[in-house]
Structures are given as C-alpha cells and as structure tokens.
DOROMAR-823948 format. One line per field, with one value per residue (C-alpha): x, y, z; residue in one letter. Coordinates in steps of 0.02 Angstrom, whole numbers. Layout:
% residues N
x = c(X; ...)
y = c(Y; ...)
z = c(Z; ...)
r = c(a; ...)
***
This chain:
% residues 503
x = c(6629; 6701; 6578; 6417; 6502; 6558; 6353; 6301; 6443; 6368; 6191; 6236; 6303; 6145; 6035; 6126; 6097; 5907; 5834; 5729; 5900; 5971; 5835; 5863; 6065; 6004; 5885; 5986; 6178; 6312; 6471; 6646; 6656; 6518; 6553; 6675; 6546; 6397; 6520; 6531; 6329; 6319; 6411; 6319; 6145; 6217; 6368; 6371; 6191; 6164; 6276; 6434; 6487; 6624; 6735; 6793; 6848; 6691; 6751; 6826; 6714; 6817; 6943; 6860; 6997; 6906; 6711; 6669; 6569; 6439; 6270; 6123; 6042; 6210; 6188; 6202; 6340; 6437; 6437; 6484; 6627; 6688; 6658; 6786; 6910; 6922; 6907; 7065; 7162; 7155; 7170; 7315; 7399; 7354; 7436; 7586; 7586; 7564; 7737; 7840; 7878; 7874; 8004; 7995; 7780; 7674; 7604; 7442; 7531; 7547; 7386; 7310; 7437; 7418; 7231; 7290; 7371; 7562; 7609; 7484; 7540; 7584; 7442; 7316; 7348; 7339; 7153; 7091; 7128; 6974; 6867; 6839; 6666; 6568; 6406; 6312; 6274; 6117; 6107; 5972; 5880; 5885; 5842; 5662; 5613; 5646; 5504; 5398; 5396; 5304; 5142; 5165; 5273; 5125; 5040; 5179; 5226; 5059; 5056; 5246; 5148; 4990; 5095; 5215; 5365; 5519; 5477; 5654; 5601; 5512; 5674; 5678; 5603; 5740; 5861; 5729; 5634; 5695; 5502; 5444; 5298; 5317; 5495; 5514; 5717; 5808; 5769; 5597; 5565; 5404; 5324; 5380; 5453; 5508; 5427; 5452; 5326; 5356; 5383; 5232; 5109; 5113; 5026; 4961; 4862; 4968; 4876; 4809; 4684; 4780; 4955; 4958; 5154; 5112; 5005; 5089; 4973; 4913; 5102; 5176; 5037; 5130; 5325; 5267; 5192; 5343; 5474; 5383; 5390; 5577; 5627; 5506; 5631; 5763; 5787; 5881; 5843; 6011; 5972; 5787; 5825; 5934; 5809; 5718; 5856; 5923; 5763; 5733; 5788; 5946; 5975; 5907; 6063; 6188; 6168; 6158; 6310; 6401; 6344; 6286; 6183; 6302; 6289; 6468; 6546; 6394; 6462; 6623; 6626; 6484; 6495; 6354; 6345; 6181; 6254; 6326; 6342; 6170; 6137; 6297; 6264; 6087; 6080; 6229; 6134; 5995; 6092; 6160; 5990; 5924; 6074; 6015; 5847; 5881; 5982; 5924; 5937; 6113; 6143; 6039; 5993; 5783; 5658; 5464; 5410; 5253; 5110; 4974; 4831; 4663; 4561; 4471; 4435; 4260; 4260; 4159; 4022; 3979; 4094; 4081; 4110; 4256; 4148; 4011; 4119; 4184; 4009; 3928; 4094; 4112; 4323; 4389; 4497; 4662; 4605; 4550; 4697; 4820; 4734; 4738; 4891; 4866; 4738; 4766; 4759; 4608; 4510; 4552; 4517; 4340; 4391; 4388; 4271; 4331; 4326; 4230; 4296; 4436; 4450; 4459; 4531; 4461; 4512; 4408; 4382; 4350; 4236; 4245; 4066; 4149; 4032; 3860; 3889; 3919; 3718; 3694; 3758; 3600; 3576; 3619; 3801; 3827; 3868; 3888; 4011; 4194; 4198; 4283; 4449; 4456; 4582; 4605; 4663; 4784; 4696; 4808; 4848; 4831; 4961; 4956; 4913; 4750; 4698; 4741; 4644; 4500; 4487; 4518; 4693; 4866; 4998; 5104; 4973; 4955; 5147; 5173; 5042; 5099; 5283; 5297; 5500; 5433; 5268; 5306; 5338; 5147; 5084; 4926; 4836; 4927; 4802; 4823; 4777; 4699; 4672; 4521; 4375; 4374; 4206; 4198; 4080; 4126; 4081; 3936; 3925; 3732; 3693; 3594; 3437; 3461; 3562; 3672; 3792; 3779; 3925; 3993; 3892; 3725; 3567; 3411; 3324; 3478; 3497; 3291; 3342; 3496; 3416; 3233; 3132; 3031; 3101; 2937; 2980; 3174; 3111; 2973; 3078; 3231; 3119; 3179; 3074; 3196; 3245; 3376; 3434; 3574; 3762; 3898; 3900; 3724; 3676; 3481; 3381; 3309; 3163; 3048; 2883; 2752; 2782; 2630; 2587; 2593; 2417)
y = c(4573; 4380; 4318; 4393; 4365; 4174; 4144; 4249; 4136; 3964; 4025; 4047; 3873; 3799; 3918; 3828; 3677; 3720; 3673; 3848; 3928; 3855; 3911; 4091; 4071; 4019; 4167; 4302; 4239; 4287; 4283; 4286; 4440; 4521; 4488; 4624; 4767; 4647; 4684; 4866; 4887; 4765; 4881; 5038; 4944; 4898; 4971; 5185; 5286; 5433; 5559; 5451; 5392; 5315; 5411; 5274; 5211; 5233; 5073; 4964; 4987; 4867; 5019; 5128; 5258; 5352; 5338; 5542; 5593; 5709; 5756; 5735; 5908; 5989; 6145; 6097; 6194; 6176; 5978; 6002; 6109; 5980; 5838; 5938; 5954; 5776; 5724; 5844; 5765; 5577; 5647; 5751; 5587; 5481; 5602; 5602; 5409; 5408; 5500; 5340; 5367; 5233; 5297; 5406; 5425; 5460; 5359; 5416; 5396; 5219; 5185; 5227; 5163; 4979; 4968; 4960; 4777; 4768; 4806; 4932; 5045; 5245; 5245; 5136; 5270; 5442; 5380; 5309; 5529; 5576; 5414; 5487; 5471; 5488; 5375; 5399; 5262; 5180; 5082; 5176; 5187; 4999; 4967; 5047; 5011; 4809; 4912; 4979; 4830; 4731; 4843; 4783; 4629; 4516; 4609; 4619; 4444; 4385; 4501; 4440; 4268; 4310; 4355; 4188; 4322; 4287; 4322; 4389; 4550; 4600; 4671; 4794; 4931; 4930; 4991; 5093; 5193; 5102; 5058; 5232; 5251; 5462; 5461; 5595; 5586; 5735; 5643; 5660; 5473; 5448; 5328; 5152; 5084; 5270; 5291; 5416; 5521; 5452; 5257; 5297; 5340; 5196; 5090; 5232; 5380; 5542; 5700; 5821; 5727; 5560; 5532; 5323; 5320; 5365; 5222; 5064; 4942; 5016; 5055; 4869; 4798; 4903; 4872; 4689; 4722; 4818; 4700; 4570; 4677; 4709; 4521; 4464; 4614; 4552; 4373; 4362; 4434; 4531; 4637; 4654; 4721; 4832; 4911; 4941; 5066; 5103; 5082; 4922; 5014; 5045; 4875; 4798; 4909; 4858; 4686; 4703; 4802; 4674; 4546; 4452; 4441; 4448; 4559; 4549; 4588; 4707; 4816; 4809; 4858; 4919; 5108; 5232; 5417; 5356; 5204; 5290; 5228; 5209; 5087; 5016; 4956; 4931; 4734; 4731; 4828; 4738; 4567; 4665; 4694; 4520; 4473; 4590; 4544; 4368; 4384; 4568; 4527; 4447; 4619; 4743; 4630; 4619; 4725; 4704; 4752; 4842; 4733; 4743; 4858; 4756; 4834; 4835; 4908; 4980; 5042; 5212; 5208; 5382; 5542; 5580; 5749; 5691; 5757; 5655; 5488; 5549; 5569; 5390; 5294; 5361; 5418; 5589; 5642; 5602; 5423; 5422; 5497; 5394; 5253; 5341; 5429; 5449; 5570; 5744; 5898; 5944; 5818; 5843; 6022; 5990; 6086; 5897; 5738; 5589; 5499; 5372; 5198; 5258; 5110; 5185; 5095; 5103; 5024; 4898; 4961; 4852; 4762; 4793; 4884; 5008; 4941; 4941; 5128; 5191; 5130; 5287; 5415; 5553; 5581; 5738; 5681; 5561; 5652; 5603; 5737; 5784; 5958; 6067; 6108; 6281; 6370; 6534; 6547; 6726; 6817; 6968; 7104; 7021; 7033; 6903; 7075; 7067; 6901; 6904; 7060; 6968; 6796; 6910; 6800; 6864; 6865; 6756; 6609; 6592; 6611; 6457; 6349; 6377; 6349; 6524; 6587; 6750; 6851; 6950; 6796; 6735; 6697; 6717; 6561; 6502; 6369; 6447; 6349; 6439; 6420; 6307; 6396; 6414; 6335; 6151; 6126; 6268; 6171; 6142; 5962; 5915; 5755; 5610; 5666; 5873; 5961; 6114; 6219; 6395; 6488; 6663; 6753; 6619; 6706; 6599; 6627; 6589; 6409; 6368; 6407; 6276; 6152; 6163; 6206; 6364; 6476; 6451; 6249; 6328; 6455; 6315; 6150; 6259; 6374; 6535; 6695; 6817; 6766; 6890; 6811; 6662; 6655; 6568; 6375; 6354; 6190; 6219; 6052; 6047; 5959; 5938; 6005; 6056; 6222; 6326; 6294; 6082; 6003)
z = c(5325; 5280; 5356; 5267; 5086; 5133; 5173; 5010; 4925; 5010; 4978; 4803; 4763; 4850; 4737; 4595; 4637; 4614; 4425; 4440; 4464; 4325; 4221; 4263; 4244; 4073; 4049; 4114; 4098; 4213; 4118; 4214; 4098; 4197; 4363; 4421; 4351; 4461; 4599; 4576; 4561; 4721; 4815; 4777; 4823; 4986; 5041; 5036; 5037; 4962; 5055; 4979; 4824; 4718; 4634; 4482; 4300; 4198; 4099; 4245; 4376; 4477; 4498; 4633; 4683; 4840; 4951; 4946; 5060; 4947; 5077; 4958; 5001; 4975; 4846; 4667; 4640; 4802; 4730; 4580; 4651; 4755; 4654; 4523; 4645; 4692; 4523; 4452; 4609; 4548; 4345; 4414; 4489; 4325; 4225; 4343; 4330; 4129; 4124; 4176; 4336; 4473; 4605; 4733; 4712; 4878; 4959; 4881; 4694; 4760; 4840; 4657; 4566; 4642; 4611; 4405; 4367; 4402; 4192; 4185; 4013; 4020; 3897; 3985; 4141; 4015; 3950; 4140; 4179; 4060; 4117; 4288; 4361; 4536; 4575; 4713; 4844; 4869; 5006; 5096; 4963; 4924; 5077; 5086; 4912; 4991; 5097; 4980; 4861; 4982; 4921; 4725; 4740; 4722; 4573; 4490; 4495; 4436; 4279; 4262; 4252; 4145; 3996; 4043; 4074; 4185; 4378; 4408; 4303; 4456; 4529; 4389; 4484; 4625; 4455; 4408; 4554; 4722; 4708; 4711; 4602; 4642; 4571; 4436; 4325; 4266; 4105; 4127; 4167; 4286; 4406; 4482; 4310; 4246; 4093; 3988; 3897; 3718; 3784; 3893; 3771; 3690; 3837; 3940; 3942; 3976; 3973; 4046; 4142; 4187; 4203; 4223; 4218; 4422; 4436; 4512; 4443; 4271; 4220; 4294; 4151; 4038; 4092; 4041; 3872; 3842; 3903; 3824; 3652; 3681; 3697; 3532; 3448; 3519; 3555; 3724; 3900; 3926; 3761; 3814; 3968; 3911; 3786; 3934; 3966; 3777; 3643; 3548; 3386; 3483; 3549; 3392; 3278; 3400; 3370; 3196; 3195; 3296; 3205; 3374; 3516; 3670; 3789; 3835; 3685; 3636; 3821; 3761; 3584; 3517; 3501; 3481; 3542; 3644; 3712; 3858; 4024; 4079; 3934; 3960; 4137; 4141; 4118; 4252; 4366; 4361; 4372; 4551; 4591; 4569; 4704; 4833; 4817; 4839; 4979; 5069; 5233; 5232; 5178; 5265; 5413; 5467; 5386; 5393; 5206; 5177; 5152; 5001; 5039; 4996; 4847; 4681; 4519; 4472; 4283; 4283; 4158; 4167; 4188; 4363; 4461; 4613; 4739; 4684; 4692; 4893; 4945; 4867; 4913; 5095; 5047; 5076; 4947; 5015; 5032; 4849; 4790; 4857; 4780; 4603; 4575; 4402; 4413; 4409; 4488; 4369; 4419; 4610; 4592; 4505; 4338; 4231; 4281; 4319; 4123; 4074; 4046; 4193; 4317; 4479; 4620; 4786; 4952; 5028; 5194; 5266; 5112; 4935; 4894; 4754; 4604; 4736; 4790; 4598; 4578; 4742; 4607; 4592; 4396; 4400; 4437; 4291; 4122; 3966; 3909; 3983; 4021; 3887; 3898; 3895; 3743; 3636; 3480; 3437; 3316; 3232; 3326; 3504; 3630; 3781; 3886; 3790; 3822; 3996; 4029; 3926; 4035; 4162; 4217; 4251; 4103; 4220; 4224; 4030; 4034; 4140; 4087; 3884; 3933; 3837; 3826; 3777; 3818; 3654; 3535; 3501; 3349; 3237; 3251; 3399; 3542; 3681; 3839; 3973; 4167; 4229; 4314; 4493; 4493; 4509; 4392; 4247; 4079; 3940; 3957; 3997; 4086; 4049; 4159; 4104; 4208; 4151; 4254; 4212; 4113; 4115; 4005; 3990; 4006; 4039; 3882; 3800; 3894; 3861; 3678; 3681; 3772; 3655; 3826; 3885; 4013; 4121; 4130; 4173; 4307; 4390; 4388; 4468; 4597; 4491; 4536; 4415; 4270; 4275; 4432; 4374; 4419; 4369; 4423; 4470; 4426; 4338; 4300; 4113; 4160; 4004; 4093; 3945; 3847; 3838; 3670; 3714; 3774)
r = c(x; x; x; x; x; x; x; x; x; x; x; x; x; x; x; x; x; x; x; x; x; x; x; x; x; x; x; x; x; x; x; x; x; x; x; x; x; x; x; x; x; x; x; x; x; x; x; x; x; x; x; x; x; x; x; x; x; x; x; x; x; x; x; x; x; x; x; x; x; x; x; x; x; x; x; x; x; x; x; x; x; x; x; x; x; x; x; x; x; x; x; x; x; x; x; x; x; x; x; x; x; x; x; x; x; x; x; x; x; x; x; x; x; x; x; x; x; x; x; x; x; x; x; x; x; x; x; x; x; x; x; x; x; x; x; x; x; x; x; x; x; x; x; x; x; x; x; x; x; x; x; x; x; x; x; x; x; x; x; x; x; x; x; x; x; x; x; x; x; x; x; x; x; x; x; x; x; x; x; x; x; x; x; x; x; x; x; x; x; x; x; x; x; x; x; x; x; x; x; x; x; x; x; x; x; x; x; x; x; x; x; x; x; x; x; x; x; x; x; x; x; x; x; x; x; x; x; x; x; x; x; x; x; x; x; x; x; x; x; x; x; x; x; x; x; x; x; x; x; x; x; x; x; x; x; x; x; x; x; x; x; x; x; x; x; x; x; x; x; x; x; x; x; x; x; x; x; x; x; x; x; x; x; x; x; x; x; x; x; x; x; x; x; x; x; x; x; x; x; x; x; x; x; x; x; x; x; x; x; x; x; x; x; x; x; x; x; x; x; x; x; x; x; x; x; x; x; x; x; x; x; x; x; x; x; x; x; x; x; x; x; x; x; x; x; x; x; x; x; x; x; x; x; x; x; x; x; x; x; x; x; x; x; x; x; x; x; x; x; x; x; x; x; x; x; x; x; x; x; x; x; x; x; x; x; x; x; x; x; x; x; x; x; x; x; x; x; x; x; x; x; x; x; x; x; x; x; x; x; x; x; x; x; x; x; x; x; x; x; x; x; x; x; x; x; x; x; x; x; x; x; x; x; x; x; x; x; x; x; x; x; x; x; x; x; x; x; x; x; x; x; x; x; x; x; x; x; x; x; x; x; x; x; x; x; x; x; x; x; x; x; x; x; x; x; x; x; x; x; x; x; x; x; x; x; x; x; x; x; x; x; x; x; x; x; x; x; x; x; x; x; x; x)
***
C-alpha cells in the first residue's frame, strides 16, 4: 500500500516540524538503531490479527521468514504442533544454508536465504536456526482497543497531566491490554495497565474484597505514580518505560552494568536471564504504538471510538450491604457492577459489605445524585464493622473430611478455595479459609443504630447477654412471641427499651 506509507511518511515530517513533536522526539528518542524493530511492532498492530502471525529472528525482527495462519481458538496443542513443524522447516533450511552451500538451493532455500544481507556468515545462519520465534498479529485487536480507549482517553490524559507526566504514555495500554481493563496474562498480569499482584499492591488494594487492578480509573492513578517512580529511578523515558515491563531494580542494574543510559546499546548488550524478549521490546513496542495511535485511521480507515460515560465518585462513610446501595441509588446490580469492577464476587453475592472509605462510582443517569441518595440509607443498613471473614484453624488429629463434615461443606470447596495440592497434606495450625454463608447478611458486625443478624447457633438469651439488653426489650422491639423461635439471618433490632429492674 505506497500510497498509505507515503501519507504516514508526509504526515510524519509535518509532525516534526511541530515544537510539541520535537519535545516528545526528545523524550522518547527514535534512534536509526530502533527503527527496523518499530517496523516489525508496526506491522503486528496493523497488518495480521490474531489468527496469523510471524514466524521470525528473535534478534532481527526485520527478518520475517513466513505470515502462518494460527486460528486463535485452535487447541493448545494442535498449535503448538503446528507451530513446531513450521518452525523445524525454516531451522532445517538455516542449517542447510550454515553448511556453505549456495548452488543448486530451492527456490524456498533462496527465498530465505535473500532476506539475510548478501555476505551473510555460515555462522550468522547456524545461530539465526535456534532464534526462531512466532508472534501473533494484532491488528484486530488494535483496532477496538482505538475503540475502547475512547471511554478512558480523557481520564487518563488528565492524571497524565496532574502529576506533569508525558501525554504520549497514554498509548501504553494498547502494549499492554488493547484497552481492556478485563484482560487477565498467563503471567498473571490484570486489568487495563496489567498489573501484577506484587507491583499492584503497592498502589492498590488486592484482596479478597477488591481487586482495583480491574478498575480503569483507580489503577490509571496508579500506572502514573508508578511510571512517575520508574523515571525519578531512572533518569530517561526509554528505561522508564521499560521498567514498566522489566522492574526498576532490573532496569536500574542494567544501566549500571552498562555503565550508561541508552536504550540502544542497553537492547543490544546487556544480558540478564530476565531480560528476555518482552523486556527487550517493550520501549519499541510502545514507540510502534505511539505511531498507530497518531495516525489510526491512515491505517485502519474510520472508526467511531467509544465515548466517556458521565459519572462520579461518592466515598462510602459507612460499610454498606450491596442491596442496600441498589435500592437508595435506583441501579440494578449489573449497572453497578460495571461501574466498579474492582469489587468482588463477595460483595456481589452479599457475603462482605461494601468497605468503608471505598469510592464507589456511579453513573449519572441522567444527573449525578450519588452523595444525596447515600443520606436515604435506613440505619439499620450502615455498619460500623466488615463482616468477618470466616476461617478454621487444623487442630491435631483433623483431616479436611472432618472439617468439611463440621461446616457442613464439601471437601472439594475447601480444596479449591485453599489452592490445596493434597487433601491429605494439612497441617496443625494451618488458617484454613472457608466458604461464605449463603445468607446475605451472615456476620457479627452490629450497626450504628443496633441491629444484629442472627448466627448459626445464637440463642436469644445469648444475643441480650452480648449486646447488655433483656430478652423482653429483644422479643418486644422485634415482635418475637417464642423466644425459641430465631433462624439464621434474621435481622433483630437491639433497641435499648428499659430492663425491668430500670425506672
């Protein structure tokens, strides 16, 4: 297509003629060193999807020897399979090539052959047969996070500005996610800006209860703290944004190793058993990305992105029961979910309240009332205490058989939700976690005006004693007539009416 690349090509020497381009060239250099590998990544972004890849030198990525076709929902194993046999073909013709020989090849020996320079060495074409490597295209995938970005463009670029950060990071997430902020990695890595657990925790709350790697907003805050922190470590963009990908510690030996701070000779010398690939290419990838961006519909033609959705963030001063939030806020729970993908299943299922402190982000449909309807919340819905998580500790001679039968849960459940390799191998002293209740409201937390869900097990006269009240004030304020007659999850008010012994 000559004519798409001559206007990228024009469109690029007007860019430069623009002082807020030069800026950026200055930021986030573009060395002729660099620009065969930007070639490569600009090719995957808009060239093959994801049922094709490149089949190429790991360490000249301008040496692309075949476009596979390899469907994306293809078995695992029927890929690998056939991503072998391609593979020994072109390390089978390498090899051939490394002997000497240059007469009489195929015409596929030549084809392969001819993409190496014209003096290529025996030994340059015996190591290129063990740097053989597939990536898979992602043109489609380019082309709806260009989409999606529309959503958390805007935020992003005005926390990019708050903290007085380059706006070109906020093409980071097309390297990262294609803008997905559902996108899980085999490595673990979660949300819009893949964060890892460990990187995570350090701006975020992971647990149980929230998961903020999986929201947009909350984890773009934190993708600029951290790439702010990277470049104060650092001292350059190119090595910042490749901590992004490698560690700060990482980035921050390899230049001391190398005894400088470019990236080009840092990519082609510096050699660490963790500075793989990934690492390798990341600031590349990203320079590819910044390219597309710029210029996405000379490459992918018209697109409408997404556009913002209108909302706001109410800061919950109590912990709140979900249910309770739907009913004052008007939202089914799909609605409210979608707007806070950080919170988890838990707290949609009823067995954890929403925390307190959590800023919860509703939709303004079509005004933003979120803060008014929090002052409809009954009392009996705001609490002051999270419920409990619920755990056993092994004493000796307990088998996980026992303390199934016990909670009265299946072995299977306490095996999945303790990652356990082995029912036999528990321990003495070992926290074991257990399932939630199936009530909603299953927990000991009392709340600010008295109310108490009833337990498993709670007798009236024992909840009077707890609470410091009479079982006649329990059995009037809650319409009781047998005191023998509570259950599980029934919410009682504790009421302070006079004991009989008060005036």
């Amino acid at each position: 297509m000559p004519s798409l690349f001559a206007a990228i090509f024009m469109g690029a020497l007007l860019f430069s003629a623009n002082p807020s381009f030069a800026k950026s060239w200055d930021l986030f250099p573009r060395s002729p060193a660099l620009a065969q590998d930007i070639r490569f990544w600009t090719r995957v972004y808009t060239e093959i999807d994801n049922n094709h890849g490149f089949i190429h030198d790991n360490r000249h990525l301008n040496i692309i020897y075949e476009v596979t076709p390899l469907p994306a929902d293809l078995n695992p194993q029927a890929a690998k399979k056939q991503l072998q046999e391609r593979q020994q073909h072109y390390q089978g013709i390498l090899l051939r090539l490394a002997e000497g020989k240059r007469d009489n090849l195929t015409e596929e020996e030549q084809r392969v052959l001819a993409l190496w320079s014209r003096n290529v060495s025996n030994k340059t074409l015996q190591a290129a047969s063990v740097r053989l490597r597939f990536q898979r295209g992602q043109a489609n995938r380019f082309r709806e996070g260009l989409v999606r970005a529309g959503v958390y463009k805007p935020f992003i670029l005005k926390t990019l500005d708050s903290l007085g950060l380059p706006r070109e990071l906020a093409v980071l997430p097309h390297v990262e996610s294609s803008f997905n902020p559902a996108a899980y990695s085999h490595a673990g890595a979660a949300g819009l800006w893949q964060f890892t657990r460990p990187t995570g925790r350090r701006f975020l709350r992971i647990d149980h209860i929230a998961d903020e790697r999986l929201d947009p907003f909350k984890a773009t805050i934190a993708a600029a703290r951290l790439l702010q922190d990277n470049y104060e470590k650092t001292g350059t963009w190119p090595l910042a944004i490749t901590a992004y990908n490698h560690g700060v510690s990482g980035m921050q030996r390899a230049k001391k190793q190398m005894e400088t701070s470019d990236i080009v000779a840092i990519r082609q010398h510096y050699k660490s058993p963790t500075f793989g690939f990934a690492s390798r290419n990341f600031y590349v990838a990203f320079l590819a990305a910044l390219e597309v961006d710029a210029n996405a519909k000379l490459y992918f033609g018209p697109f409408q992105a997404d556009k913002p959705i209108k909302s706001e963030n109410i800061e919950l001063p109590d912990f709140i029961p979900v249910h309770a939030l739907q009913r004052v806020l008007e939202l089914d729970q799909a609605t409210l979910k979608q707007s806070n993908p950080a919170l988890l299943s838990p707290v949609w299922k009823g067995h954890k309240y929403l925390p307190r402190g959590y800023r919860l982000r509703i939709p303004c449909t079509p005004t933003c009332s979120g803060a008014k309807a929090l002052t409809y919340l009954a009392p009996w819905e705001r609490f002051e205490e999270q419920i409990p998580n619920r755990v056993h500790k092994v004493q000796q001679g307990q088998t996980l058989s026992h303390i199934a039968r016990r909670y009265h849960i299946k072995v299977h459940k306490l095996i999945k939700l303790n990652k356990l390799a082995n029912r036999h191998h528990i321990r003495i002293g070992q926290i074991l976690q257990l399932p939630f209740p199936a009530t909603a409201d299953g927990n000991h937390a009392r709340s600010k005006t008295g109310h108490y869900t009833v337990q498993r097990g709670d007798t009236l006269s024992r909840i009077a004693h707890r609470f410091g009240i009479t079982q006649q004030a329990l059995l009037k304020s809650n319409n009781i007539t047998d005191k023998h007659r509570i259950y599980a999850g029934q919410n009682l008010l504790l009421a302070q009416f006079p004991s009989s012994s008060e005036n």
